[in-house]
C-alpha atoms as an extended CHARMM CRD file, in Angstrom:
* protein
*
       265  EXT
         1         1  UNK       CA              0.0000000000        0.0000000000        0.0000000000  PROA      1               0.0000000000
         2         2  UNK       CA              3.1520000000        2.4350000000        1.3930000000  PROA      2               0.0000000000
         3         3  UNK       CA              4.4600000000        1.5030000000       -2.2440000000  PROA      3               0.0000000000
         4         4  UNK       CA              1.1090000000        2.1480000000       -3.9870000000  PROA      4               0.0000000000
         5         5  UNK       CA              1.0350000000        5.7500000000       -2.7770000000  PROA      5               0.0000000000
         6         6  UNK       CA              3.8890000000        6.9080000000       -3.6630000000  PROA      6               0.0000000000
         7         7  UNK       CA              3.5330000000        5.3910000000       -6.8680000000  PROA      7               0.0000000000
         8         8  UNK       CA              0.2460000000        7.7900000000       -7.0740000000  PROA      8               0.0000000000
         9         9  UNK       CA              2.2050000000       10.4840000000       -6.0490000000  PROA      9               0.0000000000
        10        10  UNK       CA              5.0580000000       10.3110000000       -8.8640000000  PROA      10              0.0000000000
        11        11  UNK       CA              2.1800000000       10.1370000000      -11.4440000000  PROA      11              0.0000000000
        12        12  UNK       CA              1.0950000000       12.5200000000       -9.9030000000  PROA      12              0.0000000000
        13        13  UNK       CA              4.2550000000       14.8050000000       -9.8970000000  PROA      13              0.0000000000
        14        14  UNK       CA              4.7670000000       13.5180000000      -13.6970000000  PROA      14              0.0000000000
        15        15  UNK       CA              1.2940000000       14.8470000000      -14.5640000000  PROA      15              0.0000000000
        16        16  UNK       CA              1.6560000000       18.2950000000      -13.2440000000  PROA      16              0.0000000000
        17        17  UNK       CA              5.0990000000       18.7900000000      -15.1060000000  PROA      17              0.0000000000
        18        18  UNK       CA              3.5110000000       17.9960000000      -18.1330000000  PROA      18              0.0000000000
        19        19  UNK       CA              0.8260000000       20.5510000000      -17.6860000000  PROA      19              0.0000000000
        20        20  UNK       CA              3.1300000000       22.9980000000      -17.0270000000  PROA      20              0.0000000000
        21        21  UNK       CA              5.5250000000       22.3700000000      -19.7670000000  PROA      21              0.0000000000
        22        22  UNK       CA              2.6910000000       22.1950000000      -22.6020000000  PROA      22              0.0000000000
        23        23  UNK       CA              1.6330000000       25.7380000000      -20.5570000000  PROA      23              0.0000000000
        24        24  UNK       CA              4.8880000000       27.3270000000      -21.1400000000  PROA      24              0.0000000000
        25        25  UNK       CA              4.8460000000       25.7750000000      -24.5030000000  PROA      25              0.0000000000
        26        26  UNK       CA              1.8910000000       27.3670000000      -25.6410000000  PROA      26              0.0000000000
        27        27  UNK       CA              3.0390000000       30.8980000000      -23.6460000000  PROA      27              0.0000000000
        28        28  UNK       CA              6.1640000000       30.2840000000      -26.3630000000  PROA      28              0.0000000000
        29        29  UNK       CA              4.4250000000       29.9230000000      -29.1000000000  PROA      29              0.0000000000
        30        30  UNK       CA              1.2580000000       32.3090000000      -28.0870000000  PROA      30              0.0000000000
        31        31  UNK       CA             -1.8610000000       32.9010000000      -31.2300000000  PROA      31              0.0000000000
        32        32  UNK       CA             -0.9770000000       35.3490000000      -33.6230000000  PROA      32              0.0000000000
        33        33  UNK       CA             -3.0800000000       36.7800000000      -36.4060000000  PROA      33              0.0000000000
        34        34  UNK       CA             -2.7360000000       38.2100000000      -39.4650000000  PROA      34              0.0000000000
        35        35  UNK       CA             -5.1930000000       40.1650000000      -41.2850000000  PROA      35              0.0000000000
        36        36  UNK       CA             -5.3160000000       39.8400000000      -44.7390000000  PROA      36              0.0000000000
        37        37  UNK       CA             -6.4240000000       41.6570000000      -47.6450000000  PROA      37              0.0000000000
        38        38  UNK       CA             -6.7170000000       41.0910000000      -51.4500000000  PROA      38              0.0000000000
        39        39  UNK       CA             -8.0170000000       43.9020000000      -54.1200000000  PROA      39              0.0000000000
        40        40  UNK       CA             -8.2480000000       43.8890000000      -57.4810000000  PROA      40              0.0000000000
        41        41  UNK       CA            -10.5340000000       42.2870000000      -60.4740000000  PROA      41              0.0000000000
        42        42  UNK       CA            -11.1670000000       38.8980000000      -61.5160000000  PROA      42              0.0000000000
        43        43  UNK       CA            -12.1750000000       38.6800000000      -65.3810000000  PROA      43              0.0000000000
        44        44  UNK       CA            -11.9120000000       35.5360000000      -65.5990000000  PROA      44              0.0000000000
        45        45  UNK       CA            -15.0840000000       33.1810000000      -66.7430000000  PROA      45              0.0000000000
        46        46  UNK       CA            -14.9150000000       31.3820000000      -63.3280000000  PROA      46              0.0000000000
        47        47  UNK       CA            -14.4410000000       31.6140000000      -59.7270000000  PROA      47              0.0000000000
        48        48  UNK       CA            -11.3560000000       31.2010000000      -57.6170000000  PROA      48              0.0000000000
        49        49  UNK       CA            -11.0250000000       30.3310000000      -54.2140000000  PROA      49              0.0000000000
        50        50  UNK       CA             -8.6950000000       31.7010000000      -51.6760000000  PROA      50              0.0000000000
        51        51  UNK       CA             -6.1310000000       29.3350000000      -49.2470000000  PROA      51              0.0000000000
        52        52  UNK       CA             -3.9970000000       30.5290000000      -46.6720000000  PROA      52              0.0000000000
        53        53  UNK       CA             -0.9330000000       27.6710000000      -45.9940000000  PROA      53              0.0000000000
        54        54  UNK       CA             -3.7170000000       24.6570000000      -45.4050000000  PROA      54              0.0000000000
        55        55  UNK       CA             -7.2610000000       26.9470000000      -44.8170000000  PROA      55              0.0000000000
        56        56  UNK       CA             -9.3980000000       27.1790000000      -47.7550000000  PROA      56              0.0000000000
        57        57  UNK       CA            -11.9600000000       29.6850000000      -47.6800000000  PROA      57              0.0000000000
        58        58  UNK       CA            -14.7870000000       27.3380000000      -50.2870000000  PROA      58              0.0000000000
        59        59  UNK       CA            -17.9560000000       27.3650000000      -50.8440000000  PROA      59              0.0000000000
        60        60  UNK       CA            -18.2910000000       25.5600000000      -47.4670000000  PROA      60              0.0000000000
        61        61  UNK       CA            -17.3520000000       28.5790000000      -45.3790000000  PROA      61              0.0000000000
        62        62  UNK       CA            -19.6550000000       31.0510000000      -44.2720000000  PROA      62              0.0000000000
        63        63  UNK       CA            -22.0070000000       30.4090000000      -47.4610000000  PROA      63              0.0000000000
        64        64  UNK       CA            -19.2850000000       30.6030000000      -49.7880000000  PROA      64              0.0000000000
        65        65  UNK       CA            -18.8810000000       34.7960000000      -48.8380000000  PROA      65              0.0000000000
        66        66  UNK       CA            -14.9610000000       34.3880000000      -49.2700000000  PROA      66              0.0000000000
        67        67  UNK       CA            -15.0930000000       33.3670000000      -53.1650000000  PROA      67              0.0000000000
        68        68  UNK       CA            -14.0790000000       35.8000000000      -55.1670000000  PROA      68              0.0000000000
        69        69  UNK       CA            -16.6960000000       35.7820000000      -58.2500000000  PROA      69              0.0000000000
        70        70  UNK       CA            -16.0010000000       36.0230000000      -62.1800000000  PROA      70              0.0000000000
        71        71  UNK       CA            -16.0940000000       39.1330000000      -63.9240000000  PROA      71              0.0000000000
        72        72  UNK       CA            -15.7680000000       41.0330000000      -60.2310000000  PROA      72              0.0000000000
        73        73  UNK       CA            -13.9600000000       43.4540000000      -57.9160000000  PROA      73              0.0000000000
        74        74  UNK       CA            -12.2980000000       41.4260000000      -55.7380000000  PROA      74              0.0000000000
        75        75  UNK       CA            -12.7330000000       42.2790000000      -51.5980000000  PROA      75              0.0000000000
        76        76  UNK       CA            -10.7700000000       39.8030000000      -49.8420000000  PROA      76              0.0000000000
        77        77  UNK       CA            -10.6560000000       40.6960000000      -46.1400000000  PROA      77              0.0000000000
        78        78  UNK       CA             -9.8930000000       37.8440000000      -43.3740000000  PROA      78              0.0000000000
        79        79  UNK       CA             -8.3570000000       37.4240000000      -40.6200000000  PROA      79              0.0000000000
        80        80  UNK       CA             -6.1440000000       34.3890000000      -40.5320000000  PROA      80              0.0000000000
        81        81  UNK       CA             -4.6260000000       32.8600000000      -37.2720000000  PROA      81              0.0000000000
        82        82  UNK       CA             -2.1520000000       30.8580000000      -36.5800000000  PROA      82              0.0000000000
        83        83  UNK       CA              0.7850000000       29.4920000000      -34.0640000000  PROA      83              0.0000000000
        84        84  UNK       CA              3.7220000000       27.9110000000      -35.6950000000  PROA      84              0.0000000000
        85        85  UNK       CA              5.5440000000       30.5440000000      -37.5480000000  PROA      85              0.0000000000
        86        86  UNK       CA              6.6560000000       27.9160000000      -40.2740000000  PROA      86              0.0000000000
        87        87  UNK       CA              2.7760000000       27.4130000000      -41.3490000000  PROA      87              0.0000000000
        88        88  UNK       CA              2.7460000000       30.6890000000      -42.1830000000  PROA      88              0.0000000000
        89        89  UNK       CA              4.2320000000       30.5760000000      -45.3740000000  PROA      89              0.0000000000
        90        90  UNK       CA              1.7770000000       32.3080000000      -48.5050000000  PROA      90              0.0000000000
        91        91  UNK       CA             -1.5630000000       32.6690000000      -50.0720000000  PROA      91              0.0000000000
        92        92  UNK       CA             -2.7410000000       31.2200000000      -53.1770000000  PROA      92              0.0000000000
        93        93  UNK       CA             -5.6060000000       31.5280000000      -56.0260000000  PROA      93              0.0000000000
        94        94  UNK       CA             -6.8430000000       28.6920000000      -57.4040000000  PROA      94              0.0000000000
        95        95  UNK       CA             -9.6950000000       27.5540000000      -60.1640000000  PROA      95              0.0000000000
        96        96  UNK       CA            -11.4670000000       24.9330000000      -58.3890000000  PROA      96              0.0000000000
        97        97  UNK       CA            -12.7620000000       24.1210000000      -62.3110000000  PROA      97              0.0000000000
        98        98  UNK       CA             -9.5090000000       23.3880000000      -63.2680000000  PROA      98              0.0000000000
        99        99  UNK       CA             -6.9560000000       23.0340000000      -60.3290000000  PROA      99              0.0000000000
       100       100  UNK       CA             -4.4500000000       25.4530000000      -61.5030000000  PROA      100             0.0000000000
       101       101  UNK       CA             -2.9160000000       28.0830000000      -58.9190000000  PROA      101             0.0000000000
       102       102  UNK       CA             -3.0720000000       31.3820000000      -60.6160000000  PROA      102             0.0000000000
       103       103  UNK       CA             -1.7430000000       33.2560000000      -57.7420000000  PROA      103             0.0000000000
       104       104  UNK       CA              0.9810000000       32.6560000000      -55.3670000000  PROA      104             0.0000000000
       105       105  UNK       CA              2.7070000000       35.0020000000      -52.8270000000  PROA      105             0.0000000000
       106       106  UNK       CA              4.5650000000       34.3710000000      -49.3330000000  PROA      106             0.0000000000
       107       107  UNK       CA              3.1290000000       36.1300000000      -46.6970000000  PROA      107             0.0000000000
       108       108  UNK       CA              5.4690000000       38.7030000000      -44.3240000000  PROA      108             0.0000000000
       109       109  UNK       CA              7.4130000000       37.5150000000      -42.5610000000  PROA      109             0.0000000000
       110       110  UNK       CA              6.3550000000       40.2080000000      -39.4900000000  PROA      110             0.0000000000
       111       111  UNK       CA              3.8110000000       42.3430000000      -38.7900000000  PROA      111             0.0000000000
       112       112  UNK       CA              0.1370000000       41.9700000000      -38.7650000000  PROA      112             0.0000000000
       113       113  UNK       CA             -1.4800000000       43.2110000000      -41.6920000000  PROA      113             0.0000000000
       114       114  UNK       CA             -0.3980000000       41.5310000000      -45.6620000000  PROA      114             0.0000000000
       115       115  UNK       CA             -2.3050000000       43.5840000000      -48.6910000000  PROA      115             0.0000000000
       116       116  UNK       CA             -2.2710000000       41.8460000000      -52.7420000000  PROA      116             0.0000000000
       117       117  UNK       CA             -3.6760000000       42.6320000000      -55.5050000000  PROA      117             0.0000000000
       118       118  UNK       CA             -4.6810000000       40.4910000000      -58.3800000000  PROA      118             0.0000000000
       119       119  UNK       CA             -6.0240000000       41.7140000000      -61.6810000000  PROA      119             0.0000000000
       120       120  UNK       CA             -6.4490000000       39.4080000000      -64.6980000000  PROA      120             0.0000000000
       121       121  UNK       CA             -8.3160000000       40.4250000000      -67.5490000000  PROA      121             0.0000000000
       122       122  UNK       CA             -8.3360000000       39.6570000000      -71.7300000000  PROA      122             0.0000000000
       123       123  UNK       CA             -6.8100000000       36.1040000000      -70.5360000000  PROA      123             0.0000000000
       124       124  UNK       CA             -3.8610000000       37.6210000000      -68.1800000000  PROA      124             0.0000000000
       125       125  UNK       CA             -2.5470000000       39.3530000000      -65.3950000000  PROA      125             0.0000000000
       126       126  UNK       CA             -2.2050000000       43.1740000000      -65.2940000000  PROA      126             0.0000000000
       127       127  UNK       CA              0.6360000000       44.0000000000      -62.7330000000  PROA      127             0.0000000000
       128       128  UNK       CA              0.3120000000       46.3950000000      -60.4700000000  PROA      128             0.0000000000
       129       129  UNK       CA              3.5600000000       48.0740000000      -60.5180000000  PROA      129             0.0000000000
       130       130  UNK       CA              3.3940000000       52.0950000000      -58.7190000000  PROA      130             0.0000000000
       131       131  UNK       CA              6.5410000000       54.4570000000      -58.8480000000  PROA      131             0.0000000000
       132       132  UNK       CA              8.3870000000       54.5710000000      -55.8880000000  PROA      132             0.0000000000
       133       133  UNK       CA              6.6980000000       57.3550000000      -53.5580000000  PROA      133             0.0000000000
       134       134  UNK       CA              8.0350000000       60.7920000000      -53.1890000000  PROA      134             0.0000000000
       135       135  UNK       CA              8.4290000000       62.7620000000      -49.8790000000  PROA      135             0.0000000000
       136       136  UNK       CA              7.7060000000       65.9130000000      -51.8970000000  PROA      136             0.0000000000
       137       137  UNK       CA              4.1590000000       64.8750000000      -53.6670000000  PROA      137             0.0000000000
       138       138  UNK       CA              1.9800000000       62.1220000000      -54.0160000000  PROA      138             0.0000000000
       139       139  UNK       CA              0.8820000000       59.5250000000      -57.0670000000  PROA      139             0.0000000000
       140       140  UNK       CA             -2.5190000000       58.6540000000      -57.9900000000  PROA      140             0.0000000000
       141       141  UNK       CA             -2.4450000000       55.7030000000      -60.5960000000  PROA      141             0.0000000000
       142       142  UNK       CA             -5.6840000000       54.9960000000      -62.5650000000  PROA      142             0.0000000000
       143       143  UNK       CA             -6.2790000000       51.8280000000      -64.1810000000  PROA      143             0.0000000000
       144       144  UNK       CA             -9.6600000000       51.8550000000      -66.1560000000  PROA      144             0.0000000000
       145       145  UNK       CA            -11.3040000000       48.7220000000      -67.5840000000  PROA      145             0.0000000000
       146       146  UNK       CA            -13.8660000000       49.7820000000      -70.2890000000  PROA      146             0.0000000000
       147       147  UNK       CA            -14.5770000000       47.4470000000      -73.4080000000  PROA      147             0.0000000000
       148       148  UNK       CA            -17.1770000000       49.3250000000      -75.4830000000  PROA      148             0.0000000000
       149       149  UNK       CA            -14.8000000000       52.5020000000      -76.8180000000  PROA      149             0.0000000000
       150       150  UNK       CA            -11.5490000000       53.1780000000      -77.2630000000  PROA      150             0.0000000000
       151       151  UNK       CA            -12.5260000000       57.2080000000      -76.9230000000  PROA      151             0.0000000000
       152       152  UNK       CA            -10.2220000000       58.9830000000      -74.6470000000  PROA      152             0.0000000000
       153       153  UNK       CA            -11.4610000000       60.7540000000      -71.5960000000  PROA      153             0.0000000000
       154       154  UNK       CA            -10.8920000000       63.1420000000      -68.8500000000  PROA      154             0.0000000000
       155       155  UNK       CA            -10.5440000000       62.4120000000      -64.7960000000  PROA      155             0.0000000000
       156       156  UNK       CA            -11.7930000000       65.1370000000      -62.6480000000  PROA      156             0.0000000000
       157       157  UNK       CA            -13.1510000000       65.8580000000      -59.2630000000  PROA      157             0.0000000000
       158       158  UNK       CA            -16.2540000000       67.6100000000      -58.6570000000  PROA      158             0.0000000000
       159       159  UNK       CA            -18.5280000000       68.8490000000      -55.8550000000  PROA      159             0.0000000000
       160       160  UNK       CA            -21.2340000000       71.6630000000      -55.7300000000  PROA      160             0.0000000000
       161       161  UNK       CA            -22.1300000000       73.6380000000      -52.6810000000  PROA      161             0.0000000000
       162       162  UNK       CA            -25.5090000000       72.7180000000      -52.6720000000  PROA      162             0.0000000000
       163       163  UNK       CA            -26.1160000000       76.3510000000      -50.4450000000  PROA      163             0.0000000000
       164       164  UNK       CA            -24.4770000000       78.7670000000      -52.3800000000  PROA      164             0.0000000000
       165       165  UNK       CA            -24.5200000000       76.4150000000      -55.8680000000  PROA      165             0.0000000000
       166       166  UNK       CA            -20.9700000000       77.3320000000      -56.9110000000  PROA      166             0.0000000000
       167       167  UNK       CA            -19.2820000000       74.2770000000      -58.8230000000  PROA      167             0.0000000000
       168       168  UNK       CA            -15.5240000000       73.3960000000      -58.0130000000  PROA      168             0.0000000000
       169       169  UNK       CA            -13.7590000000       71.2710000000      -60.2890000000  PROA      169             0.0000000000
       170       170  UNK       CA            -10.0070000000       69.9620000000      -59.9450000000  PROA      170             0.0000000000
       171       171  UNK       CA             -8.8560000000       67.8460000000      -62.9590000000  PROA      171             0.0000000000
       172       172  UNK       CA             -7.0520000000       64.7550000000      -62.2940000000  PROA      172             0.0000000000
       173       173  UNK       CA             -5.7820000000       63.8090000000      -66.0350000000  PROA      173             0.0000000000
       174       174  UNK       CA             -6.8380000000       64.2120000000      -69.5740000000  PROA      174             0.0000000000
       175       175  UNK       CA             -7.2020000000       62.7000000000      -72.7130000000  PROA      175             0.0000000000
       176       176  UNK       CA             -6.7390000000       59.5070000000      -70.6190000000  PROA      176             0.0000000000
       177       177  UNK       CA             -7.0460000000       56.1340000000      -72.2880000000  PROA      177             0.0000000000
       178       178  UNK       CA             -8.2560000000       52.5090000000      -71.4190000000  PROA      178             0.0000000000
       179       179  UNK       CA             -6.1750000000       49.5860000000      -70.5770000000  PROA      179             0.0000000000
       180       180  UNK       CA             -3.1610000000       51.1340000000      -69.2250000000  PROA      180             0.0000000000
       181       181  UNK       CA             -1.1840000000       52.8980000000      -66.1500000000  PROA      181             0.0000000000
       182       182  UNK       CA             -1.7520000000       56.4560000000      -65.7350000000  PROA      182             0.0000000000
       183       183  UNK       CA              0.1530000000       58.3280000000      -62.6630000000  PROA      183             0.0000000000
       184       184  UNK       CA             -0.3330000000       61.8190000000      -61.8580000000  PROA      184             0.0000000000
       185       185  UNK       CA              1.1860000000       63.8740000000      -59.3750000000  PROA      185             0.0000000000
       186       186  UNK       CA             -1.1710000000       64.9070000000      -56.8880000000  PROA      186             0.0000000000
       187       187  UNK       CA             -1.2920000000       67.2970000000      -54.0510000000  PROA      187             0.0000000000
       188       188  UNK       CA             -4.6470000000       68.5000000000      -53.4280000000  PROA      188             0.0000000000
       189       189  UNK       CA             -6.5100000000       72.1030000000      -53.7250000000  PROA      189             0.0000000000
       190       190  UNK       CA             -8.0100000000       73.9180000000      -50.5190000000  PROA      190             0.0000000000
       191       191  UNK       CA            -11.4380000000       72.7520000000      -52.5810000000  PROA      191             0.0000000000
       192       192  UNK       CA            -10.6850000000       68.7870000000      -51.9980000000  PROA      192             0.0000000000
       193       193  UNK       CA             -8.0610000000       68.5620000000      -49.2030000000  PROA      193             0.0000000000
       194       194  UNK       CA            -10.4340000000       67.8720000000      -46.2660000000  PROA      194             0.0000000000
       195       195  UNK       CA            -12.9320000000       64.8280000000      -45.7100000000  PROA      195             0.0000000000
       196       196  UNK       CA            -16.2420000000       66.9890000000      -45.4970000000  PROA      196             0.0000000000
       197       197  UNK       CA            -15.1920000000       68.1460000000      -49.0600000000  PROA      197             0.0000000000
       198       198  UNK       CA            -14.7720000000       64.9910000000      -49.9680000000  PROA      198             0.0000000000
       199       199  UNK       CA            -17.9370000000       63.2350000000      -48.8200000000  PROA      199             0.0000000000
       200       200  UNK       CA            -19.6370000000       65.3420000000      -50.9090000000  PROA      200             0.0000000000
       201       201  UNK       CA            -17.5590000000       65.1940000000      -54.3350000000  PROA      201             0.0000000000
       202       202  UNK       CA            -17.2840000000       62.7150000000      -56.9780000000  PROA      202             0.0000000000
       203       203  UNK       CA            -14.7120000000       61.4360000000      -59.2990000000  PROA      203             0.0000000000
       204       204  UNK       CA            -16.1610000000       61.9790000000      -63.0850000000  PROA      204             0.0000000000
       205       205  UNK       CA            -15.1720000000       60.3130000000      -66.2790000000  PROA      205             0.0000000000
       206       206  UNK       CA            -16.3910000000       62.1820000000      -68.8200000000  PROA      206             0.0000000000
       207       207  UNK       CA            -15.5310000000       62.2840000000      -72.7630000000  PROA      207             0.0000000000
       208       208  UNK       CA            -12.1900000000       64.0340000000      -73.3230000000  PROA      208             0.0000000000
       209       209  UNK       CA            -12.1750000000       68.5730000000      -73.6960000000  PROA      209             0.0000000000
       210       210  UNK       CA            -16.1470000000       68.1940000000      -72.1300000000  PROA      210             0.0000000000
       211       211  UNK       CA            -17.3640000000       68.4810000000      -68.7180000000  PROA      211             0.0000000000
       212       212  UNK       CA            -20.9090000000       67.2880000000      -68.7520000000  PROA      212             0.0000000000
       213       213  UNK       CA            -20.3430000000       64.1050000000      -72.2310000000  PROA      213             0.0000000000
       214       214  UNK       CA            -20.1420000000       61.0810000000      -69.7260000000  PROA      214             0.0000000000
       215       215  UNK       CA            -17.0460000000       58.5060000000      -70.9990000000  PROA      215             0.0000000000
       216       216  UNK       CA            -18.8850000000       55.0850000000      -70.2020000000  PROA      216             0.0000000000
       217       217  UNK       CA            -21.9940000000       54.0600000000      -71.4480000000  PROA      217             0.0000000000
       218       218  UNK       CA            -23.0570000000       57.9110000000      -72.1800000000  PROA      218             0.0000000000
       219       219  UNK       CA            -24.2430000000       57.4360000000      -68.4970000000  PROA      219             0.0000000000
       220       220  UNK       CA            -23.6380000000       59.5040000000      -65.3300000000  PROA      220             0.0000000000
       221       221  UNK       CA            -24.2840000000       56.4740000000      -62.8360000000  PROA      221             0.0000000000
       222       222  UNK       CA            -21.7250000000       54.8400000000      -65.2470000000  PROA      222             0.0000000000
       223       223  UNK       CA            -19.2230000000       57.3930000000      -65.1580000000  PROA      223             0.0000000000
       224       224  UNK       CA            -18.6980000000       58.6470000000      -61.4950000000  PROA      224             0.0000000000
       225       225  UNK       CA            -17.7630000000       57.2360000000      -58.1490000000  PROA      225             0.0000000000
       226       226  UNK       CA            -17.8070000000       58.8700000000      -54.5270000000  PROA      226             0.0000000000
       227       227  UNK       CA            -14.5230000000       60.5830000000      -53.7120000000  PROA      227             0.0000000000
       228       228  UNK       CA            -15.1420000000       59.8760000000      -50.2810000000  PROA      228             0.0000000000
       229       229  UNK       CA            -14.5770000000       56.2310000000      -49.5960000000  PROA      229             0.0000000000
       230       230  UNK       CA            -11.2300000000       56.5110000000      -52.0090000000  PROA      230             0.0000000000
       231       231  UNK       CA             -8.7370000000       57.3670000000      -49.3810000000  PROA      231             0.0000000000
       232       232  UNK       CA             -8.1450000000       60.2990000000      -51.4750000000  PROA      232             0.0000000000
       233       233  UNK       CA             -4.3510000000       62.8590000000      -49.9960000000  PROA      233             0.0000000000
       234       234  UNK       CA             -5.7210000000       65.3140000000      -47.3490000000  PROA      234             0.0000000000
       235       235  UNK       CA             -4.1930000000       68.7490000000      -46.4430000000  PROA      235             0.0000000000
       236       236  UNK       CA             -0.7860000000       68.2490000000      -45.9030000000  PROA      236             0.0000000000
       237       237  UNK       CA              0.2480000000       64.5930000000      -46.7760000000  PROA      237             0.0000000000
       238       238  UNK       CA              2.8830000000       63.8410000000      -48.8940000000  PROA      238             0.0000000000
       239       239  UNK       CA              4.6740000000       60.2740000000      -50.0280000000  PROA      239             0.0000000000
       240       240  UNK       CA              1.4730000000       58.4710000000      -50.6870000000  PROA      240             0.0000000000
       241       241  UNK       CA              1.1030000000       56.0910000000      -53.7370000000  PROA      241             0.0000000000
       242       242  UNK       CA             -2.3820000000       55.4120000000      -54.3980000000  PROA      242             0.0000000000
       243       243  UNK       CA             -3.4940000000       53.1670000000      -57.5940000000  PROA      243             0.0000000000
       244       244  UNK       CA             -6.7100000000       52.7730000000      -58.5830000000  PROA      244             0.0000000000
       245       245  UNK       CA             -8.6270000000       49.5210000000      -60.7020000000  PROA      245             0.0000000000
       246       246  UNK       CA            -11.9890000000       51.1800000000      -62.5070000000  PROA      246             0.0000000000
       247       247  UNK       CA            -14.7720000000       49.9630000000      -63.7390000000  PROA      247             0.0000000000
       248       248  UNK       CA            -18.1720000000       50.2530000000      -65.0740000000  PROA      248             0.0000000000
       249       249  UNK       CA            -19.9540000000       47.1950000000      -63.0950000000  PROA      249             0.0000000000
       250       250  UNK       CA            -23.6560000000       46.3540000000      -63.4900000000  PROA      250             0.0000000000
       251       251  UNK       CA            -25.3040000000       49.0370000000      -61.5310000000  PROA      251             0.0000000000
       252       252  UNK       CA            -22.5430000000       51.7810000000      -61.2570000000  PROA      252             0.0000000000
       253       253  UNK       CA            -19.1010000000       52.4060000000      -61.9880000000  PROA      253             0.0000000000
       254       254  UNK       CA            -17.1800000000       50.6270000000      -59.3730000000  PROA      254             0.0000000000
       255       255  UNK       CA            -13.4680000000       50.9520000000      -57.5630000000  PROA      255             0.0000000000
       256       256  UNK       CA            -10.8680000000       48.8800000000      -56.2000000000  PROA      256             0.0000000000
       257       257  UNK       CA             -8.1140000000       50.3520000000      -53.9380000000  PROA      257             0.0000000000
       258       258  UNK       CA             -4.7580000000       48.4160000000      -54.5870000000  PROA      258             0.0000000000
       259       259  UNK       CA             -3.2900000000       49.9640000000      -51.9210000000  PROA      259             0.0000000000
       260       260  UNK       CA             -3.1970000000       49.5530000000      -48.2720000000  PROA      260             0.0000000000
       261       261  UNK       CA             -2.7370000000       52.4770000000      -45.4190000000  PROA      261             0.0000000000
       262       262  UNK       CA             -3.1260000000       51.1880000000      -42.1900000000  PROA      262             0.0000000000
       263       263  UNK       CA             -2.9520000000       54.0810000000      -40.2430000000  PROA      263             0.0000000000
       264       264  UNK       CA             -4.7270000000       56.4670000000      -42.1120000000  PROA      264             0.0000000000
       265       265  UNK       CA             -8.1040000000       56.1420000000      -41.5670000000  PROA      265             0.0000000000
């Protein structure tokens, strides 16, 4: 009996150690998240489907909300958590139709935010390449996706003060065409540099050397999107790079920021 109790005790002991070692294992190796993001377009003819190292985000999760549809912006937000380091190695885009990965990149290796874009149209990818930012101004890059004219086109911003009905308009680029880069240098007028300006102008596309001819679709709803909403330079900033995927979509012209300010806003 003498012999049976201390054996009880020793398992005992042994127990407890191992409790406390997987304990300080775990405070070693703590949770960690990562929240990521992927913008862009996805003109292909079918879906793709997101994994992150071995989690797939399918049809099977939350009602299939993570797919990223064909012919669609793409607004990829998750947060993705993990514990071993190693298994936190890159994201991937794959056809479930046909198996093939048409995206790959490694995650950082620190912090807690990663940001991609993807853009494949006319059967491939557009990169997304920016300048390199400058401390002294800042780059707004416009990508427009339009397949119904090759007509060029002005960018401007617009508001009205609906009191006093005086228009201000600050133009962004002209004669602009489709399917390619365009970066401006941009530092913003006393008219657009605050948000309350902002929330209440709009970026127009309208036919090039006019102001009211709209560019897409001869439509206005077509041809427009909110400033606010666009993370569009305030008073004072500088060194921001800030491209810009457009589109007409079904219902509206549409915007995808390929960019990724964490602090900003």
């Amino acid at each position: 009996m003498k012999q049976l109790i201390q054996y009880m005790k020793i398992a005992g002991i042994i127990t407890m150690l191992n409790v406390l070692a997987a304990c300080n294992k775990e405070e070693l190796n703590p949770e960690k998240a990562i929240q990521v993001i992927i913008s862009g377009y996805n003109g292909s003819a079918n879906e793709l489907e997101v994994s992150i190292d071995t989690t797939r985000y399918d049809k099977s999760l939350a009602n299939g909300k993570f797919i990223l549809q064909p012919a669609s912006l793409i607004g990829f937000n998750a947060v993705y958590t993990y514990r071993d380091p190693a298994l936190r190695s890159k994201v991937t885009l794959t056809d479930p139709a046909t198996g093939e990965i048409v995206f790959s990149k490694p995650l950082p290796a620190s912090g807690t935010k990663a940001c991609f874009n993807y853009i494949y149209l006319d059967g491939k990818v557009v990169e997304v390449n920016p300048p390199a930012a400058e401390a002294t101004t800042n780059k707004l890059g416009f990508y427009i996706h339009y397949a119904d004219s090759d007509a060029p086109f002005d960018i401007f911003l617009y508001r009205i003060d609906n009191t006093t009905g005086q228009e201000y308009r600050e133009y962004l680029a002209k004669d602009v065409k489709r399917k390619s880069w365009i970066y401006i240098d941009y530092i913003p007028s006393a008219d657009f540099d605050n948000k309350n300006a902002l929330s209440n102008s709009s970026v127009c596309f309208t036919k090039a050397g006019t102001t009211d001819q709209w560019a897409f679709q001869d439509n206005e709803t077509m041809s427009k999107v909110p400033a606010m909403g666009m993370g569009f330079p305030l008073a004072g900033e500088k060194g921001l790079v800030l491209p810009y995927f457009i589109t007409p979509g079904s219902w509206q012209l549409e915007q995808s920021r390929l960019f990724f300010y964490p602090d900003r806003f």
